[in-house]
TORSEMAR-84633 format. One record per residue (C-alpha): residue in one letter; y, z, x. Coordinates in pm, 1 decimal. Each point is the difference from the previous one (the first is absolute). Last residue first. Layout:
BEGIN
 res        v        w        u
   A        Y        Z        X
...
This chain:
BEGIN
 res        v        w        u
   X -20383.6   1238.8   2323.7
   X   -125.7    331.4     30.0
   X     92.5    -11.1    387.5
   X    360.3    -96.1    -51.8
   X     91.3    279.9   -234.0
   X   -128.8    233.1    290.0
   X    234.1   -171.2    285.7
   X    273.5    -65.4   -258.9
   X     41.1    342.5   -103.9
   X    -40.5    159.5    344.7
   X    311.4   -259.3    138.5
   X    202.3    115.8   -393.3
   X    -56.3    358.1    123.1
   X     89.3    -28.5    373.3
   X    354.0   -155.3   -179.9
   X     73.6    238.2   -174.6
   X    -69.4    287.7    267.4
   X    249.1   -226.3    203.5
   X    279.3     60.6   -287.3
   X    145.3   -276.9   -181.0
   X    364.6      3.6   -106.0
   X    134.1   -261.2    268.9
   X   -254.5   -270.5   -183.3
   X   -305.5   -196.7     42.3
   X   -150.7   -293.8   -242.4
   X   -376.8    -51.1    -14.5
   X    -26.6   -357.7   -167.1
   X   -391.0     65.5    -66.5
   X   -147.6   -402.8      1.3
   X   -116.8   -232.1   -216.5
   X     11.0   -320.5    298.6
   X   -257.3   -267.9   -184.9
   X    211.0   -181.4   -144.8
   X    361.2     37.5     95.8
   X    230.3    294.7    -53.3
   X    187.8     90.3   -341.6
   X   -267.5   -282.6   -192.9
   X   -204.4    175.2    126.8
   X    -42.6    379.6     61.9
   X    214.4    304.5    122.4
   X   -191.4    337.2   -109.8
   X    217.2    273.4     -3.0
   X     21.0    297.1    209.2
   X     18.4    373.7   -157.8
   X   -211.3    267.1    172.9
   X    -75.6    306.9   -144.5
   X   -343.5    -16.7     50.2
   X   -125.6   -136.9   -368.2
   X    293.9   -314.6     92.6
   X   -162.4    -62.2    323.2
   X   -371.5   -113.5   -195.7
   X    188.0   -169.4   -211.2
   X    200.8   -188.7    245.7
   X   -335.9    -66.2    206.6
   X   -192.6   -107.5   -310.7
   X    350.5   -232.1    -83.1
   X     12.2   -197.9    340.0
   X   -415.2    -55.5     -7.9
   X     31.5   -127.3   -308.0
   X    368.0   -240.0    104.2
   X   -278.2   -195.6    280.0
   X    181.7     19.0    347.8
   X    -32.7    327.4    131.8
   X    349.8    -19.4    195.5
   X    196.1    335.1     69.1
   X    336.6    -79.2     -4.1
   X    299.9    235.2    201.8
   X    332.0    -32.8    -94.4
   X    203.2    218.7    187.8
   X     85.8   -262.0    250.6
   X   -243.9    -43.1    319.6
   X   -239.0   -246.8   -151.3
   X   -309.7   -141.8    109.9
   X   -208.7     16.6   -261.1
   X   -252.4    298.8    -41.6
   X   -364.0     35.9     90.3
   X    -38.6    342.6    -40.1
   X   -237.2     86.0    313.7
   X     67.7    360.0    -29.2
   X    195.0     68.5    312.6
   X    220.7   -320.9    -81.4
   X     79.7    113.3   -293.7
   X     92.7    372.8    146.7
   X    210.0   -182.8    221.0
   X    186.6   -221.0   -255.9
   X     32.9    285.9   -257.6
   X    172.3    184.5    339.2
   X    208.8   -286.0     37.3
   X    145.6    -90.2   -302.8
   X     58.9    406.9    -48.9
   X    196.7    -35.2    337.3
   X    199.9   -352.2   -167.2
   X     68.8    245.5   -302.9
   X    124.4    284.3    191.5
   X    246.8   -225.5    202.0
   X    117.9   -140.9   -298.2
   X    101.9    357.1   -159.5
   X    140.5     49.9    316.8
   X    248.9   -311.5     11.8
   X    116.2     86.8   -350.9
   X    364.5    -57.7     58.1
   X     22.6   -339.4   -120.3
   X   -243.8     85.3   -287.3
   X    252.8    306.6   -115.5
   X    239.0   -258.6    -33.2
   X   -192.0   -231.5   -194.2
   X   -133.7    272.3   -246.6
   X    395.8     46.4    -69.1
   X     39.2   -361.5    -84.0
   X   -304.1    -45.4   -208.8
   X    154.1    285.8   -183.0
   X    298.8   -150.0    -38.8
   X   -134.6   -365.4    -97.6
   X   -238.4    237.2   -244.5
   X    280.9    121.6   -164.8
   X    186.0   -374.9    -49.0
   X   -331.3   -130.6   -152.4
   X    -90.7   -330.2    141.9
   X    179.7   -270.6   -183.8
   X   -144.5   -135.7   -366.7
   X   -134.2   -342.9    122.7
   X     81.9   -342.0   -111.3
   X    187.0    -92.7    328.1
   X   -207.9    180.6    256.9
   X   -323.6   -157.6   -154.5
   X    168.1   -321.9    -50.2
   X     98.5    -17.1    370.0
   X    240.8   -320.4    -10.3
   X    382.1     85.4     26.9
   X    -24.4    314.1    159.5
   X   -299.9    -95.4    197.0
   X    245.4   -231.9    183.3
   X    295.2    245.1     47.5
   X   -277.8    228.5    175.9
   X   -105.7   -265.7    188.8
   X    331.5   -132.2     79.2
   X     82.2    388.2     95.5
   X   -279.7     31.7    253.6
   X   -350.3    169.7    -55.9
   X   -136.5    358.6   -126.1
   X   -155.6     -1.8   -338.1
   X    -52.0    347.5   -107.9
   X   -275.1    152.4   -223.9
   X    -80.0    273.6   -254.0
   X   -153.3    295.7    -39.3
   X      1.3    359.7    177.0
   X   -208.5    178.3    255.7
   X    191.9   -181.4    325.1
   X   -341.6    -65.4    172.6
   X   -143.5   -160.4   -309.5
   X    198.7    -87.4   -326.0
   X    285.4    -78.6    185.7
   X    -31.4   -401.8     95.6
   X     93.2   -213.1    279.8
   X     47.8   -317.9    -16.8
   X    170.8   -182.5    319.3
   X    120.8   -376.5    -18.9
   X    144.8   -187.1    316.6
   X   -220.1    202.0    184.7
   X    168.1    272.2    261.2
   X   -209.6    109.8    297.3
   X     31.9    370.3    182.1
   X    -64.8    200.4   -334.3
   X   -207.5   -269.6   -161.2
   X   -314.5    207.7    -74.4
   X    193.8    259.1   -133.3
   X    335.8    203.0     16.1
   X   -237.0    330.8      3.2
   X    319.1    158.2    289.4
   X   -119.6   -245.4    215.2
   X   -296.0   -237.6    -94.4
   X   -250.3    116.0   -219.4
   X    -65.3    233.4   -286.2
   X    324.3    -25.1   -211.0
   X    -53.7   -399.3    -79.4
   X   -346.4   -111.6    156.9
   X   -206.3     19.3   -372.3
   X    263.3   -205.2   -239.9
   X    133.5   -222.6    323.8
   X    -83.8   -378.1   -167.6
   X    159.4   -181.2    282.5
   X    161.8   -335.4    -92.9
   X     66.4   -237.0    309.4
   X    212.5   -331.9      7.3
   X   -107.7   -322.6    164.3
   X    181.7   -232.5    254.0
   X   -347.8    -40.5    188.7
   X     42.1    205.1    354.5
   X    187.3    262.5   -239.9
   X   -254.9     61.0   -229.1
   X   -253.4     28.7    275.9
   X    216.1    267.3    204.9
   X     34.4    139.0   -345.9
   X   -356.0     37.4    -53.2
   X   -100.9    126.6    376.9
   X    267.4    293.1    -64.4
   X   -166.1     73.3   -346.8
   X   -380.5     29.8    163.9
   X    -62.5    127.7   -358.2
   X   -188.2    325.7      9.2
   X   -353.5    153.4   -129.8
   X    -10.6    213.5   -345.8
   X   -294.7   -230.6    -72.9
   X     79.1     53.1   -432.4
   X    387.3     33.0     30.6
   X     74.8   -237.8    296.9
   X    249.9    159.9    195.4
   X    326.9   -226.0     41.5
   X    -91.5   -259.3   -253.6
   X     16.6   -364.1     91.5
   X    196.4   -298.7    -72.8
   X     58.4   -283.8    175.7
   X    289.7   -236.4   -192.0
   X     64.0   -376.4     64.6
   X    285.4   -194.9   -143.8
   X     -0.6   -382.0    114.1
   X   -353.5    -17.0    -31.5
   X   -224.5   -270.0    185.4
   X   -275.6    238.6    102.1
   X   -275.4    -55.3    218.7
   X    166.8    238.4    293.7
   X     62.2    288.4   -200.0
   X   -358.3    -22.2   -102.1
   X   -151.2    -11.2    395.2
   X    249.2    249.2     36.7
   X   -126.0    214.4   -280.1
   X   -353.2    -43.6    146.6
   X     87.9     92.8    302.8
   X    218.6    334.5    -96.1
   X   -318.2    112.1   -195.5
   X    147.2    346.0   -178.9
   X   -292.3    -81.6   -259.3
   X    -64.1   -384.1    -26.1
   X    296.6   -173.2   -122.2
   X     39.6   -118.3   -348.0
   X    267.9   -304.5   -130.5
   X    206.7     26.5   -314.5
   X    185.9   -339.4    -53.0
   X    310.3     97.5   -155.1
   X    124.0     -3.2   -361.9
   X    -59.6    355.3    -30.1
   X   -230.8    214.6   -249.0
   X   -319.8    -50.2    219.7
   X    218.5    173.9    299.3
   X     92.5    297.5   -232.6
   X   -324.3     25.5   -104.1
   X   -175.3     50.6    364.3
   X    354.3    212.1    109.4
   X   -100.7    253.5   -313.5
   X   -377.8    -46.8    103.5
   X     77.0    156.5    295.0
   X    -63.9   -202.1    345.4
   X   -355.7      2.8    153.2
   X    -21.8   -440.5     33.5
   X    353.1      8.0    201.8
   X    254.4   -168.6   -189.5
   X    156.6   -346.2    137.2
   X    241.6   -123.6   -290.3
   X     95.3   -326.4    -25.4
   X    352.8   -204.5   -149.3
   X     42.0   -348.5    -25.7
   X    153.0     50.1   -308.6
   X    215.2    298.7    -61.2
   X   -149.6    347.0   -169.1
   X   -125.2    201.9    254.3
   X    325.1    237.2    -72.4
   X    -99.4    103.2   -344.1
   X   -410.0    -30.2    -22.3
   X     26.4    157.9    353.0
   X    275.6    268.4    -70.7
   X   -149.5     50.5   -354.0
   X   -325.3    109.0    118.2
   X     66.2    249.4    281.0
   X    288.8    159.0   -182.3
   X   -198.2     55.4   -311.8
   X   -342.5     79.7    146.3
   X    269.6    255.5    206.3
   X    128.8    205.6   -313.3
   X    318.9     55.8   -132.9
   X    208.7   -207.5    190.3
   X    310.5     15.3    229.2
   X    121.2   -274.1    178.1
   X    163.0     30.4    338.7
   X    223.6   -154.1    233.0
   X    167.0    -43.4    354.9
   X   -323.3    170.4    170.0
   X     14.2    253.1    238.6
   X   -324.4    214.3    -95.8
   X    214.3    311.7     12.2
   X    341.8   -150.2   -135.9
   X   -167.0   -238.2   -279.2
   X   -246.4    281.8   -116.6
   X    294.9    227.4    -35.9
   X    241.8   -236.4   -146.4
   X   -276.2    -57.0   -248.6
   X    -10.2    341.0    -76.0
   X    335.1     90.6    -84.4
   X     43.5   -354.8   -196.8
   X   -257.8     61.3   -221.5
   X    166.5    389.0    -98.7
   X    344.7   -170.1    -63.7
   X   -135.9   -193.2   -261.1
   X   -183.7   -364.3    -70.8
   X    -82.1     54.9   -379.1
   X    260.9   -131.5   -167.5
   X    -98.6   -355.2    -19.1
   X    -97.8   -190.3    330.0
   X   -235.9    269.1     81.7
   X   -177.5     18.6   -294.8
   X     96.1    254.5   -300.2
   X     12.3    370.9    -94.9
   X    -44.5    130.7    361.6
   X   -262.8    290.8   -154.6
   X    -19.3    343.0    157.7
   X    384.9     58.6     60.8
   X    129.7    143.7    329.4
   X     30.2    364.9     56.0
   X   -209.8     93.1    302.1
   X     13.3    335.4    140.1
   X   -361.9     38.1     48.8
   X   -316.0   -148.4    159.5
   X   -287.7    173.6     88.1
   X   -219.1    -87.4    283.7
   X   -445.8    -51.5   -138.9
   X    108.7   -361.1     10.4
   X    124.8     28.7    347.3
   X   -342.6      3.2    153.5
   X     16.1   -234.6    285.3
   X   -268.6   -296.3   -127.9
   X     43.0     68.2   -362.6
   X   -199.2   -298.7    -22.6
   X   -273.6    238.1   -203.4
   X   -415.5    -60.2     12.4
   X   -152.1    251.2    153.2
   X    157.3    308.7   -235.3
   X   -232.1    329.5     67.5
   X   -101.6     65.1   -357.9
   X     86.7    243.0   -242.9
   X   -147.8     52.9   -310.6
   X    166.0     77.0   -305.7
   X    -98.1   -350.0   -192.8
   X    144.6   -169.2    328.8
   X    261.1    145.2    245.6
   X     80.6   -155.0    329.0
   X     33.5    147.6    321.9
   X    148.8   -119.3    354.2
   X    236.7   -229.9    -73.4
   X     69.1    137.2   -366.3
   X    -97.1   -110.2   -330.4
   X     -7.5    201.6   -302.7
   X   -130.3     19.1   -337.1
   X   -175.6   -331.3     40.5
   X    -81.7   -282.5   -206.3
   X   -269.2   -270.9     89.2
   X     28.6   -378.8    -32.8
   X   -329.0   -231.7    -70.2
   X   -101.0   -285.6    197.2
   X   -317.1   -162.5    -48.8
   X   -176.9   -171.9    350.1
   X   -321.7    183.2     -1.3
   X   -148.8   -356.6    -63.5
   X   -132.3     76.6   -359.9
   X    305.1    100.6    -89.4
   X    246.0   -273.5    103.4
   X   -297.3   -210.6   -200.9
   X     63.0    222.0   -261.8
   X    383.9    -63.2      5.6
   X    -55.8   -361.4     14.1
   X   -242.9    -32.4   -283.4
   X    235.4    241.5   -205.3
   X    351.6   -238.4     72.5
   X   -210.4   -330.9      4.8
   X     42.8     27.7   -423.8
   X    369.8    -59.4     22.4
   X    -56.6   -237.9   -350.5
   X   -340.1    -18.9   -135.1
């Protein structure tokens, strides 16, 4: 019978506490979220700083762009922002897209595209970068997690013209750091290019939230504003012949409806208020720390990450969803992260931290855990 794997794979997803299902919301803010007329503190936002909760007003540009970019739909309100990105992360050019699986993807499957051609991604990169890579014409090569050696030892094996490291910025499920100064030193010592994946550094670190490559400048930078920013969408930073490049040969750009010209503005304005938002950034890193200490204090064995994402490992995805449940009938939303999102054997609690929490918030979710833990 024709497509008949599709049940005996779903209820083997099943069986293995792996099923995925969606859930709707009235309302979801950094701090709270509304479900069935219950709230719940919110655990599990990237609103990093807050702004999403920040109204936005005054802004007059259309909802829909009409067409793709190299139609009618590149307007006035694209250009605004990408001369912002380009004058504030100093970069000659930028690309706008609508969300960052789409910029990661197509700028690898796009660019990577030449013979004798290889990719060096590090093994904990986002699936987006992980299909983009597979989607190229270039030899995709793994590196152990943030293991300069072993990429060396790589870098050093290969007989490609056109090499390309890439790495995210923040790593979304171990919420640890790039060494992105080491990278480009490496890049540089063996006539490759850097791509930094910045979706989780961008408006938290660095100066002014300019990210994870505020003092060092990849060839490529994505960044995306569906996390600290609060909106949607992406940006390709890079030079012009890049730019002019992808222009001729990123499908996904290409064949895409443009971002909406009302949501460029409003990404805009949230962009400006980031910039400026050094205290909202210094609240989050001092709720970082005091979930950190309290951790600590209570023998939660957490990774070692000082971003605002903070994962709880159990390891099996039953354990993972008892201790969600058991959070969710205290008030307490965090979602269970399990295979194939992270690697076997890793389910963990992605805790995620913002500006918005309070520290009474945050002694509730410690208590939470400690009793959920001891049921388990």
């Amino acid at each position: 019978m024709a497509f008949e794997y599709l049940n005996k794979t779903l209820a083997a997803r099943q069986q293995a506490s792996l099923y995925r299902q969606r859930i709707a919301f009235e309302r979801v803010g950094p701090r709270f979220l509304l479900r069935n007329n219950t709230q719940y503190l919110n655990f599990a936002s990237n609103d990093y700083l807050g702004l999403g909760e920040e109204p936005i007003t005054g802004l007059e540009n259309t909802l829909g762009a009409s067409s793709s970019s190299l139609v009618t739909g590149y307007q006035s309100a694209h250009i605004a922002l990408e001369n912002y990105l380009k004058s504030t992360l100093n970069y000659q050019a930028c690309l706008l897209f609508n969300s960052g699986f789409s910029a990661n993807a197509s700028v690898l499957k796009s660019l990577m595209n030449e013979a004798n051609s290889e990719i060096f991604q590090d093994k904990l990169n986002h699936a987006s970068l992980i299909d983009g890579g597979l989607a190229a014409n270039a030899t995709n090569t793994r590196f152990n997690h943030n293991d300069l050696k072993h990429l060396t030892r790589r870098l050093e094996k290969s007989k490609a013209q056109h090499k390309l490291i890439v790495s995210e910025g923040v790593f979304s499920m171990d919420g640890d750091s790039a060494p992105v100064a080491e990278l480009a030193h490496i890049a540089k010592q063996h006539n490759a290019w850097l791509m930094i994946d910045d979706a989780h550094g961008f408006g938290v670190m660095g100066n002014h939230g300019l990210g994870s490559c505020d003092d060092i400048k990849p060839e490529i930078l994505i960044i995306t504003f569906g996390k600290a920013c609060a909106s949607s969408g992406a940006a390709v930073l890079c030079s012009q012949n890049v730019a002019d490049y992808l222009l001729q040969f990123n499908r996904d750009y290409t064949y895409s409806t443009a971002m909406s010209p009302w949501l460029a503005s409003a990404t805009l304005s949230r962009l400006e208020r980031l910039y400026s938002a050094d205290e909202k950034r210094a609240r989050l890193k001092d709720n970082i720390a005091y979930f950190k200490t309290l951790a600590s204090n209570h023998n939660l064995a957490l990774m070692p990450s000082n971003s605002a994402i903070q994962p709880l490992v159990l390891g099996d995805s039953e354990s993972c969803l008892a201790l969600s449940e058991y959070l969710k009938s205290n008030g307490i939303w965090l979602t269970a992260i399990r295979p194939p999102t992270v690697p076997h054997n890793t389910a963990r609690l992605r805790i995620t931290l913002t500006a918005a929490h309070q520290a009474a918030d945050i002694e509730q979710l410690i208590n939470q855990l400690v009793d959920g833990l001891k049921l388990l």
